[in-house]
N, C-alpha and C positions, 0 to 999 in steps of 0.2 A: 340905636344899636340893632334893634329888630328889623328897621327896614335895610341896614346894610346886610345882616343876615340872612334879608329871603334872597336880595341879588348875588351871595356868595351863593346861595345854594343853587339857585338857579345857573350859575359859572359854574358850577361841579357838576350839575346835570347838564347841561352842553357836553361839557369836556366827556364824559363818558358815555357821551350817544357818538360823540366823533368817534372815540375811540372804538367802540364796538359797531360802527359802520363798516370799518377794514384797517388791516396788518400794513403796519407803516406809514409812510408822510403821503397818504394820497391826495389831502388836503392843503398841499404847498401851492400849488399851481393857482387855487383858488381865493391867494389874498395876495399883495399886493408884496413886486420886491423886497421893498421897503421896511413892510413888516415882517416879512419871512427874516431877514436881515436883525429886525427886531430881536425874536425868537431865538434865531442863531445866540446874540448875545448875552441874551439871558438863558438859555441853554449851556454856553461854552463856560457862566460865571458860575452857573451852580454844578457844574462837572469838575470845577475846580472845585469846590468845597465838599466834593466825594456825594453829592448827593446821586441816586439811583432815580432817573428820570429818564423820560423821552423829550424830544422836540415840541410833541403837540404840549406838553405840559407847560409850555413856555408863553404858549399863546393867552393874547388880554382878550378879555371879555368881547371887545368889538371884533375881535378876527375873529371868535368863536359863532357870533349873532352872523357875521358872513356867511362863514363856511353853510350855518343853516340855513340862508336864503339861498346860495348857490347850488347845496344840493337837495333832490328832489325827496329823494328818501326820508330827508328828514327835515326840512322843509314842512312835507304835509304831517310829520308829527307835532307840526305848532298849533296846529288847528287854523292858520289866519287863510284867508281865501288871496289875500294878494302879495306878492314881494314888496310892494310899496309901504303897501299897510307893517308886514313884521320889519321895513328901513325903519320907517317913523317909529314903531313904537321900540326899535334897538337905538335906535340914535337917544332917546328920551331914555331909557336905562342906564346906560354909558352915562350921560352925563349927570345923571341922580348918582352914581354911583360915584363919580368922580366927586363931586359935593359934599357927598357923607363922607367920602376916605381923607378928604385935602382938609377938613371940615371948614369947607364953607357956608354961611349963613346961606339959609333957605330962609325968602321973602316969605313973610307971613302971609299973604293971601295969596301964596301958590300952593298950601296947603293941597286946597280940596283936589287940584289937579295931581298933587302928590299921593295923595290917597288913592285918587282913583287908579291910578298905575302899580301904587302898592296892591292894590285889590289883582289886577290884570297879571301882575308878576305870579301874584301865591296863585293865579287859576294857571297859569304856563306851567310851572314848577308841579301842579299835581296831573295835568294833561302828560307832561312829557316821563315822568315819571309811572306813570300809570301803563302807558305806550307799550 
């Protein structure tokens, strides 16, 4: 439960450096039709059920880890010196997170590499939080 909770928290602090980057969908451009498409649908479901949201609110975690390696501004609030470096270590979050939500068994001796990500997540989360 705690390690899906540092990646939610870490998903809320995304969404709210997007949002307080800039007014409106400036962030469309930069993830892929498909997903923008996504969003739309999950946007259009929860507008029917009167919920008060925006677009970006609609975005999964991996459009979010995007939007931060495409833009610069916030980008170098991750601390990571390469885009390659913050693909790898979003692609490895995304799919930890996927894991814990579907609850899929986690292999016993991928632990220690599980740790050391959970470690890497809670140092993002007080970096970009701190920012």
């Amino acid at each position: 439960m705690w390690l899906f909770g540092i990646i939610s928290i870490l998903e809320m602090q995304l969404l709210q450096l997007i949002k307080n980057e800039a007014e409106g969908d400036w962030w469309k451009d930069l993830i892929s039709p498909e997903r923008q498409g996504d969003a739309q649908k999950i946007y259009k479901f929860r507008l029917e059920k009167k919920e008060e949201i925006g677009l970006v609110d609609c975005l999964q975690l991996g459009d979010k880890m995007t939007i931060f390696k495409k833009t610069d501004a916030l980008f170098e609030r991750t601390g990571f010196s390469s885009k390659n470096d913050w693909k790898s270590i979003s692609v490895k979050i995304e799919n930890l997170r996927n894991n814990l939500a579907h609850s899929n068994e986690i292999r016993e001796n991928s632990w220690p590499e599980k740790i050391d990500l959970a470690v890497r997540i809670e140092k993002l989360v007080v970096l970009l939080e701190a920012g």
